[in-house]
C-alpha positions as CSV (number, residue, x, y, z in Angstrom):
1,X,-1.1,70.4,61.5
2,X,1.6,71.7,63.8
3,X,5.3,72.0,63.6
4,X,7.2,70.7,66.0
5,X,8.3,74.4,67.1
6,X,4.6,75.0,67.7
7,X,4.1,71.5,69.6
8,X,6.9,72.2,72.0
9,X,5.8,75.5,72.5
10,X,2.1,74.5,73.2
11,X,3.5,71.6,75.6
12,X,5.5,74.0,77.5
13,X,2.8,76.4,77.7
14,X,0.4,73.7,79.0
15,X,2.9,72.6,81.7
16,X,3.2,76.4,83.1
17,X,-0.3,77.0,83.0
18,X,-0.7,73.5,84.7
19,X,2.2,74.4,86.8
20,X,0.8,77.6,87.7
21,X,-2.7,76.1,88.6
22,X,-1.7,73.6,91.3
23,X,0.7,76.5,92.7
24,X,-2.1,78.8,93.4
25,X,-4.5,75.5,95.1
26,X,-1.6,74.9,97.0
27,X,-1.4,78.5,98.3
28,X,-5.0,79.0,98.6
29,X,-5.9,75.6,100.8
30,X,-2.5,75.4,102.2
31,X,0.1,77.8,102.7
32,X,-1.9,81.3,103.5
33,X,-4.6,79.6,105.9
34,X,-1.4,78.0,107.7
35,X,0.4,81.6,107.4
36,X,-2.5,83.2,108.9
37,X,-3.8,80.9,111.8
38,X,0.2,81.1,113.0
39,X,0.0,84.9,112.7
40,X,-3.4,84.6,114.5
41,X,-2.4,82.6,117.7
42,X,1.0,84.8,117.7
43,X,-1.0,88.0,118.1
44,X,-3.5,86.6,121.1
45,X,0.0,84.8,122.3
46,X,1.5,88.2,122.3
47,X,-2.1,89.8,124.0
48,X,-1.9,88.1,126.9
49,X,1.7,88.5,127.7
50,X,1.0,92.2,127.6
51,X,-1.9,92.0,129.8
52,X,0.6,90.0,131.8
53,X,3.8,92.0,132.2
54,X,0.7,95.0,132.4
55,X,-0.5,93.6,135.7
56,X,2.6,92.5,137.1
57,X,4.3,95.7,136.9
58,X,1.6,98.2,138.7
């Protein structure tokens, strides 16, 4: 049976790897899809402003 050295260190290695899951679901469904649908409207944002300040200035 386990010590309790090896039960604490197998319930702190649970929680990380637990941890560690529902960080990388959060990223993946949240965070970069945000991150890169911002990044996205910022560069068409920044498209037409050039074509813009393009046209206004000739």
């Amino acid at each position: 049976m386990f010590e309790f050295d090896q039960y604490l260190g197998f319930i702190s290695f649970l929680t990380i790897l637990t941890i560690g899951f529902w960080l990388m679901i959060f990223l993946l469904t949240f965070v970069i899809p945000y991150w890169l649908i911002g990044a996205l409207r910022e560069y068409l944002k920044y498209g037409r402003n050039r074509q813009n300040l393009e046209e206004n200035t000739k």
